[in-house]
N, C-alpha and C positions, 0 to 999 in steps of 0.2 A: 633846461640847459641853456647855456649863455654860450655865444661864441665872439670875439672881440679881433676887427680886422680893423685896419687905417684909420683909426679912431673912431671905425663905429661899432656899436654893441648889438649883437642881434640875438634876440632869445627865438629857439626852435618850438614853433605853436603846434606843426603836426608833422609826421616822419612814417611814410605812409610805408607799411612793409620793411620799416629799419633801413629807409635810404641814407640816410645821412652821416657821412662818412667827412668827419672835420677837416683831416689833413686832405682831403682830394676838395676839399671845400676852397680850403684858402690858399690850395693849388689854382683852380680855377676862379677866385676873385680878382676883379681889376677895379681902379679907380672908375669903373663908368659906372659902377652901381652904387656909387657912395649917396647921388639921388632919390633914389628910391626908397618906399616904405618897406617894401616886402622882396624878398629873394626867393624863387622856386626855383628848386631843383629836380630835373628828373633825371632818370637815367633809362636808356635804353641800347641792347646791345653792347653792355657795358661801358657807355661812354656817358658822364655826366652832360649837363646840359643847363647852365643858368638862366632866370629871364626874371627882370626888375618888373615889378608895379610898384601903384601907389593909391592912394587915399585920394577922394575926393578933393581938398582942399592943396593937393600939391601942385605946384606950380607948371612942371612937365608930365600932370596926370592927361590923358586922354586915353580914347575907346579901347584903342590897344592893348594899355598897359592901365587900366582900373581894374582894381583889385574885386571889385564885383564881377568882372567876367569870367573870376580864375578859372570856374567852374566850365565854361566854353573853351578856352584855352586847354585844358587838359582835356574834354574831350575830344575837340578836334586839331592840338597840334603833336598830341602826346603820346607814344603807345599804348597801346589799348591794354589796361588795367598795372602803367608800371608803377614802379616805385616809385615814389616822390618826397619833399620835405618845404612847408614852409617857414622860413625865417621873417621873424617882426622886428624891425629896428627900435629898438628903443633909448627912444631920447631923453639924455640925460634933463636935469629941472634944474 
């Protein structure tokens, strides 16, 4: 699945437990993520919750937001076992 916000395309890679809910999606997008590689959502308590990484080679990539720590990140900023969805931006050629 492809989902298309402010001119960017982001295809959904993984939808953990069928988090991914489009319209409460591009409810909560704002122009701060149009940088980033990647878009996680989680939800907890029924409130969605965005957070940008990116790729190595990005220019505002750092420890934070590298998309290799996602796996730190969800387990210690996340609820324990919630739902989640990642989205991969993909750039057009």
């Amino acid at each position: 699945m492809t989902v298309e916000v402010e001119n960017n395309k982001y295809k959904l890679i993984k939808d953990y437990r069928e988090a991914f809910d489009k319209d409460l999606f591009l409810e909560k997008y704002t122009s701060f993520f149009n940088e980033y590689d990647y878009i996680v959502g989680d939800i907890a308590y029924s409130k969605l919750r965005l957070k940008g990484f990116t790729k190595k080679g990005n220019k505002i990539n750092n420890n934070i937001n590298d998309y290799n720590n996602l796996d730190k990140y969800l387990k210690e900023n996340c609820a324990y076992d919630c739902k989640y969805f990642i989205l991969e931006k993909v750039e057009e050629k």
